[in-house]
ZAVO-123019 format. One record per residue (C-alpha): x, y, z. Coordinates in steps of 0.25 Angstrom, whole numbers, padded with zeros to 4 digits, always signed. Example, Ala and Ser with C-alpha at 12.3 -4.5 7.8 and 13.67 -1.06 7.14 Angstrom:
2
+0049-0018+0031;+0055-0004+0029;
This chain:
400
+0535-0275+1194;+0546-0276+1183;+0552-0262+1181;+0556-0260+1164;+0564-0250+1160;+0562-0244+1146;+0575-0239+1139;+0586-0232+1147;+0590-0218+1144;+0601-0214+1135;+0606-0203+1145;+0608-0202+1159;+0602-0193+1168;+0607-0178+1169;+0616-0177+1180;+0617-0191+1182;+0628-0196+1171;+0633-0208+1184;+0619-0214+1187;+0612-0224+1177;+0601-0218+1170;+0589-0217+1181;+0582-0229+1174;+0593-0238+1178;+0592-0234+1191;+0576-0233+1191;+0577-0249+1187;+0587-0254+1198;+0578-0247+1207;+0567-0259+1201;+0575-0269+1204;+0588-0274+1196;+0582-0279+1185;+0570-0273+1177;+0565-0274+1162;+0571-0265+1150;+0565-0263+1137;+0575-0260+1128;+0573-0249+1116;+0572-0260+1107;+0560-0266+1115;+0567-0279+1120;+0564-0282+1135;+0577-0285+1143;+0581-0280+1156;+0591-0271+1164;+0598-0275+1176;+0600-0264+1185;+0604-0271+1198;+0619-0274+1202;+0618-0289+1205;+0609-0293+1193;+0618-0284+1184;+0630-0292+1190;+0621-0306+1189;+0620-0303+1174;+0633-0299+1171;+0639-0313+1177;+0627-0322+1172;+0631-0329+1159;+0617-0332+1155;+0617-0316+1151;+0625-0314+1138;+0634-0301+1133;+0633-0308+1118;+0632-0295+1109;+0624-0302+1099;+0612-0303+1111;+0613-0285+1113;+0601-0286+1104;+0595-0275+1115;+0601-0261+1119;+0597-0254+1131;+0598-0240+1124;+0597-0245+1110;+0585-0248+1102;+0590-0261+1095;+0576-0264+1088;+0579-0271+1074;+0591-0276+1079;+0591-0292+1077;+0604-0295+1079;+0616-0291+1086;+0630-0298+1080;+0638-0306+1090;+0651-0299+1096;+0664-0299+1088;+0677-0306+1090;+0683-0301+1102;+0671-0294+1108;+0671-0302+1121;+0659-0292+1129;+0650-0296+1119;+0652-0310+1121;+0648-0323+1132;+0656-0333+1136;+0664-0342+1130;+0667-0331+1119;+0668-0319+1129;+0680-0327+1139;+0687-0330+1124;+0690-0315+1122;+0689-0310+1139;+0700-0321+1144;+0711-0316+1137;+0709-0302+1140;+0707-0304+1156;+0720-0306+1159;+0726-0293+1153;+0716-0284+1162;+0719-0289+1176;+0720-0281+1187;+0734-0284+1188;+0737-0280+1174;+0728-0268+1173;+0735-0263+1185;+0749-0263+1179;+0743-0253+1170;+0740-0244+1179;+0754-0236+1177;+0752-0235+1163;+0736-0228+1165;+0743-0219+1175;+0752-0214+1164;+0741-0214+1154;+0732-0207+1163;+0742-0198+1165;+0747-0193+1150;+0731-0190+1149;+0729-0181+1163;+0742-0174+1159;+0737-0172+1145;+0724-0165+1153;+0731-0157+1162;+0742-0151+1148;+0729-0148+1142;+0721-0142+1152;+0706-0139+1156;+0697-0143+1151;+0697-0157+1146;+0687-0167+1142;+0691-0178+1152;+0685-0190+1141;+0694-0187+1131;+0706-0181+1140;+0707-0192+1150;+0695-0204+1150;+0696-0209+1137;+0711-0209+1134;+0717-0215+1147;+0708-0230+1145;+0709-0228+1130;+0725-0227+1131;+0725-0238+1142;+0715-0248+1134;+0724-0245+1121;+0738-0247+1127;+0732-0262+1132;+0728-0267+1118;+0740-0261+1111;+0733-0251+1104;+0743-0239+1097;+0742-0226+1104;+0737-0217+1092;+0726-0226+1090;+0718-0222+1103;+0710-0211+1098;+0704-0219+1088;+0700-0230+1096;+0695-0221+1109;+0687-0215+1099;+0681-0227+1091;+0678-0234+1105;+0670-0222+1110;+0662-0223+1098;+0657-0238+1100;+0654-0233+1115;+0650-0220+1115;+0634-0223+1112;+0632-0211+1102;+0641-0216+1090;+0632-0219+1078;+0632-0232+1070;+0642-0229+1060;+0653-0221+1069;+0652-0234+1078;+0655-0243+1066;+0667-0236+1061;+0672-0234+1074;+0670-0251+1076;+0676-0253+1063;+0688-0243+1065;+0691-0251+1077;+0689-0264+1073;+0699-0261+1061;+0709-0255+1071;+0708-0267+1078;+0712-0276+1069;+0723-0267+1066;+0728-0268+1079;+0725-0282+1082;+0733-0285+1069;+0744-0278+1074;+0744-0284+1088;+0746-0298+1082;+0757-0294+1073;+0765-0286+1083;+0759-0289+1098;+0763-0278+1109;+0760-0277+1124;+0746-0276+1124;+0733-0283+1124;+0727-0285+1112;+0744-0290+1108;+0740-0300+1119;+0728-0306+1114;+0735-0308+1099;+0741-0320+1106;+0730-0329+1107;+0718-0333+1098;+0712-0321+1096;+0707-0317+1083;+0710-0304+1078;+0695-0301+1078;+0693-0306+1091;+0704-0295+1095;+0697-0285+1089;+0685-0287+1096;+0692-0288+1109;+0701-0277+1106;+0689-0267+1104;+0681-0273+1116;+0693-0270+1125;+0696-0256+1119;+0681-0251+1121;+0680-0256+1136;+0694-0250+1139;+0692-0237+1133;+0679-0232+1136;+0674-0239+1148;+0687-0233+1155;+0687-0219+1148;+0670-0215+1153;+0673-0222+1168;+0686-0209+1168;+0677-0199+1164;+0663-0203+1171;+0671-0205+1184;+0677-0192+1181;+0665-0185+1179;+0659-0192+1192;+0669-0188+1199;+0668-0172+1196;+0652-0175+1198;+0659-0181+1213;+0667-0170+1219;+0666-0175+1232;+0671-0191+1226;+0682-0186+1217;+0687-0178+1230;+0686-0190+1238;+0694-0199+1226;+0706-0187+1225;+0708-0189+1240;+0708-0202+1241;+0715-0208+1230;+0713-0223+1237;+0699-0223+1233;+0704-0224+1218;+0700-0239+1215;+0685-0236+1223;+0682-0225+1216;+0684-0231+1202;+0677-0243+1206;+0665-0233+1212;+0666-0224+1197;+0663-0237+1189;+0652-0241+1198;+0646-0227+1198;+0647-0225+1182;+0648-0239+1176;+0649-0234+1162;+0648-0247+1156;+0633-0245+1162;+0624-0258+1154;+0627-0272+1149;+0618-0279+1143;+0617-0294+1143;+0608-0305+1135;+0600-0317+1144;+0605-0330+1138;+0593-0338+1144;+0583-0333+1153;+0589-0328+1167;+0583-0325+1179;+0588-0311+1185;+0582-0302+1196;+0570-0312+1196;+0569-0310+1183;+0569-0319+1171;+0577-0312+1161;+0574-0320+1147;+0585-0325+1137;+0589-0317+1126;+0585-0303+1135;+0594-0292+1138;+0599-0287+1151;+0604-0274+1152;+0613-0274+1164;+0616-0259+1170;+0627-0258+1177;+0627-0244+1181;+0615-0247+1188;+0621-0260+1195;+0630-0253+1199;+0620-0241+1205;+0614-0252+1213;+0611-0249+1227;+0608-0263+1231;+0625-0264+1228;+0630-0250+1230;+0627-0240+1240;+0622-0227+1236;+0626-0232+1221;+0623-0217+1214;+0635-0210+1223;+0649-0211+1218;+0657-0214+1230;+0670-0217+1227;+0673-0224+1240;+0661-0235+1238;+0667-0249+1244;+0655-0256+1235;+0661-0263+1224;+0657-0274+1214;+0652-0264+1202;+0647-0269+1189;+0655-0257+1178;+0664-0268+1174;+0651-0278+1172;+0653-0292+1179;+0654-0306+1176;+0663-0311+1163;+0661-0298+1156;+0666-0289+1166;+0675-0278+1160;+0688-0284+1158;+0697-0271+1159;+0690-0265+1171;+0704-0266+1177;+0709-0257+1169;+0697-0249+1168;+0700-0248+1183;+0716-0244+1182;+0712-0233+1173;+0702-0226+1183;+0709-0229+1195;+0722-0221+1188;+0714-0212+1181;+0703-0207+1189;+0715-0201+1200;+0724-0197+1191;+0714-0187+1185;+0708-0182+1197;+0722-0181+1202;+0728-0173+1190;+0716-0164+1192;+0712-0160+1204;+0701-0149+1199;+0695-0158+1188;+0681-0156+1185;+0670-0155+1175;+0672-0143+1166;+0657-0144+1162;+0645-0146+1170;+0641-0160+1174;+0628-0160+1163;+0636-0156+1152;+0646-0168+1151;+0641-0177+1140;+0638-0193+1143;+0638-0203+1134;+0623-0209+1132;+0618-0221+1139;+0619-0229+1127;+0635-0228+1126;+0641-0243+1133;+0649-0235+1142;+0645-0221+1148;+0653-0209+1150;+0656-0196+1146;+0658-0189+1133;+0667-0181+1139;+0670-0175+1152;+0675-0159+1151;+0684-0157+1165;+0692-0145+1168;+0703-0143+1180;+0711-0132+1185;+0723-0132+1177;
């Protein structure tokens, strides 16, 4: 029998910030693949198993065309007849051939190669902002003090953008991802940062500097086109980054017995950041349009339907990882699905990587006695709806 699922919840559970919300994990229990009725009332479906989400995510014959998103799974879109094609620039939003235009000459600035020789640089940056922490003492709120800042100074100094304009971008970027800003708030923050842009891009052709965005003005870009790419980049790398450093922190205090395990052993580094992203995923969904009808799970998935891909629960999936719901830092299973998979996988999950694997220990180092300085239930999360989950903030204390 087919098992549907009826809407999702815009919160998690009580106590269970890491797991999917128990529908996810009710579905995959049905099999992989089951029905979704979206709020709007369009019949799609959601992929909850981790080799059909990763069969999705590398079959061309689904689309990530923006102008197809005509369904939200959280969203009543009703009315909604059509949705305008990506911009200029916006490469996630676009297939092939127009995606590879924009995604080649990017690829070979975040290689493993290059992302590592930044590694020195993130160590510095990471520490100006625990040394900040430690001047001012307990307690702090560990999203604003160290999660946020570190990517969003990283991401920054790679395009070349100016030091004292950070704040305004960190904030304008958390509006557009945040899932409670309201219409008009999300428009003037889109068009404060579209008009920096162009600024900026301007500036970069007239006077280039050693960054990325200096790089890409010597080629056939248009200056839209940067824009787009520009704020594409700038979102990923600064918020994707900043609520895997305060998640995983806040796993960690919810973990005593891992985060004493990680401080003792300082070679499990690179597995537990890999073992964080498979337990969180915070880029938890994608969505993707059938182009033609496509079988899937013994299913026929119809042209012009939309899947919704899970990727927490994919990455929860017994059938690939044992015991999926424990956090265990020292898990030998790899092969997770937070950076996505196929042609759109995250281009700057390199980097994304650096910045935990310098991050994570330098902070648990520096603070030996860190800890939550509220109870568990009272530290707030963003709603389901936000693209990426996280915290609001994360209140800590130490011994000074």
């Amino acid at each position: 029998m087919e098992h549907t699922v009826t809407g999702l919840p815009a919160e998690r559970r009580p106590g269970c910030p890491f797991d999917p919300p128990s529908e996810l994990v009710e579905a995959r229990e049905h099999g992989p693949i089951s029905r979704y009725v979206f709020p709007d009332g369009h019949r799609g479906w959601l992929v909850t198993g981790y080799d059909l989400v990763r069969s999705v995510l590398a079959d061309p014959r689904f689309s990530s065309r923006k102008e197809f998103m005509l369904h939200h799974p959280y969203i009543d879109y009703s009315g909604v007849e059509t949705v305008p094609p990506a911009g200029p620039g916006e490469f996630i939003l676009m297939d092939d051939p127009r995606h590879s235009r924009y995604r080649k000459p990017l690829m070979g600035k975040f290689t493993v190669r290059r992302m590592r020789l930044l590694t020195e640089r993130i160590e510095q940056i990471t520490a100006e902002h625990l040394d900040a922490m430690e001047k001012t003492g307990p307690p702090a709120d560990l999203v604003t003090a160290f999660a946020k800042p570190i990517p969003a100074v990283v991401i920054c100094e790679l395009l070349g953008v100016p030091y004292e304009d950070r704040g305004s971008f960190q904030e304008n970027i958390d509006k557009f991802l945040n899932g409670e800003t309201s219409d008009e708030d999300l428009f003037a923050a889109y068009t404060a940062t579209q008009g920096y842009l162009a600024e900026l891009v301007a500036s970069k052709r007239a006077a280039p500097t050693d960054d990325v965005l200096s790089d890409l003005t010597d080629g056939d870009l248009t200056d839209e086109e940067l824009r787009g790419m520009s704020l594409i980049l700038l979102a990923a790398g600064l918020d994707t980054t900043a609520n895997m450093l305060a998640l995983g922190t806040f796993a960690l205090l919810r973990d005593p017995e891992q985060l004493a395990a990680w401080r003792a052993d300082p070679a499990l580094t690179d597995g537990a950041v890999e073992e964080l992203l498979r337990y969180l995923t915070v880029a938890k969904m994608f969505m993707r349009t059938a182009l033609e009808d496509v079988e899937l799970g013994g299913r026929i998935i119809e042209a012009g339907t939309t899947v919704v891909l899970s990727n927490h629960a994919a990455n929860r999936d017994p059938e690939r990882f044992t015991d999926p719901h424990v956090l265990d830092l020292r898990r030998r299973e790899g092969g997770h699905v937070a950076f996505g998979h196929g042609v759109h996988q995250c281009l700057g999950q390199q980097l994304a990587r650096v910045e935990m694997r310098v991050a994570f220990p330098a902070l648990l180092n520096r603070f030996p006695s860190l800890r939550l300085a509220v109870p568990a239930e009272e530290v707030a999360l963003r709603p389901e709806v936000a693209d990426i989950f996280g915290v609001k903030n994360l209140p800590v204390t130490w011994d000074a």
